[in-house]
Every structure is written in C-alpha cells, then in structure tokens.
N, C-alpha and C positions, 0 to 999 in steps of 0.2 A: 504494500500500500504506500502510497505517496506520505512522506512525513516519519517512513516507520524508522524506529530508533536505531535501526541495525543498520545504516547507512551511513559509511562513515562520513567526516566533516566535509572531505575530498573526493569528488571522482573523477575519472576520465569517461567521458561520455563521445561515442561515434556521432560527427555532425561534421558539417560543411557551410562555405561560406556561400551566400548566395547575394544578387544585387538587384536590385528590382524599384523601377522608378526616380534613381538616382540614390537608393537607401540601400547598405549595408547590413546584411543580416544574418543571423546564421541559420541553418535546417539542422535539426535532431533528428537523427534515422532511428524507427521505431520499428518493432515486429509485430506480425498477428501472430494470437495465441489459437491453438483449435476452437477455441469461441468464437474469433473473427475478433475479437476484440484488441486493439493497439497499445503494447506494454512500451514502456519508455526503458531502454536498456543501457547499464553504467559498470562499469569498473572499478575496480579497485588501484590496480596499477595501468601502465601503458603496457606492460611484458601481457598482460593475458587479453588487453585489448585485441594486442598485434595476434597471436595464438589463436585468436578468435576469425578475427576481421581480415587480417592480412597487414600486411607492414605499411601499403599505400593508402590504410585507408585513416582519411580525414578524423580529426578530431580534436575534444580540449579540455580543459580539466574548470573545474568549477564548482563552489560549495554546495554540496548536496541540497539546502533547501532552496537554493536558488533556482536551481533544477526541476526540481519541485512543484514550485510556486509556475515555472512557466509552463511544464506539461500538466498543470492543472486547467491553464486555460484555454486547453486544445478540445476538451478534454481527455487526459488519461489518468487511468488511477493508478497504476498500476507501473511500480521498475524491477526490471530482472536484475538482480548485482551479480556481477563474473557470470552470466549464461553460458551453457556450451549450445552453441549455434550449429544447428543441424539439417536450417532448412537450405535450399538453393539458392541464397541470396547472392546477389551479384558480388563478388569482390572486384573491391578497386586496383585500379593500376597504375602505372605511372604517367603512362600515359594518360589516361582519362583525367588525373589528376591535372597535369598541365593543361588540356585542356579546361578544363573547369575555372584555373589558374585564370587563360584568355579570356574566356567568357566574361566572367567577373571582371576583369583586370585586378586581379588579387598576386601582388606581390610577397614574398619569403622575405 
C-alpha cells in the first residue's frame, strides 16, 4: 500500500524524462498486476534495479513518500519494493535511450 512503513526513506524508482509543451517532466513506468490493476514499482538499491530492468534502463532515486504522494494522484495504491519482473516488458537500450535523449533534448 502507498504510505506503508516498510518502505524505506530512499528509493530508486524506473522512470524517464519526458517534454511536452515546452514542460519538463518525468514518467514512472508502472506494471499491471493479474487484476489489471497498475502497481507503482521501486527499489531498494540501483544493483537490483539494473538485475531487474537492464542497465539502460532510465531512472532516479527519490524519498519514498514523495513517490507516494505522486502515484496517488494517478491513481495507484499500490508499490512492489525489489519485484522480480517476469512479464515481457520491453527492456531499454542504449540506443532507445539516446534516442529519447533527442527527442526530449535531455542532456547527461
């Protein structure tokens, strides 16, 4: 549940940056659960992000109720900490990332 105490202060959460309308923004990549329903999913460290995710994939670290408070007004209730990912989700690449990089105009 969103809020729950087991969470620690910090996490790394997979998201990317996005630009839209001349505004800077970030996207949270979120998973459905066999409910259909969209869990917000975070980390603990970067090492089981990458293990999960892949090395290229985007992301940022940020105080758990901060996290919180924003996937509350998407609505989700709900975060998986350190999930092991099993569905077929696209992993990112290095490519895709530079792209993305263009798109945005998001510099390193």
């Amino acid at each position: 549940m969103l809020g729950d105490e087991r969470l620690p202060e910090v996490v790394v959460v997979p998201a990317y940056p996005v630009v839209a309308n001349e505004r800077r923004d970030v996207r949270f990549e979120l998973r459905r659960v066999e409910s259909g329903d969209a869990v917000g999913i975070a980390f603990t460290t970067l090492e089981k992000l990458i293990e999960q995710l892949g090395r290229f994939q985007p992301w940022i670290v940020m105080k758990s109720d901060h996290f919180c408070q924003l996937l509350a007004a998407v609505p989700v209730t709900t975060i998986a900490l350190d999930p092991h990912i099993v569905d077929s989700a696209t992993q990112w690449s290095s490519e895709v990332v530079d792209a993305l990089m263009e798109v945005n105009d998001v510099g390193v």
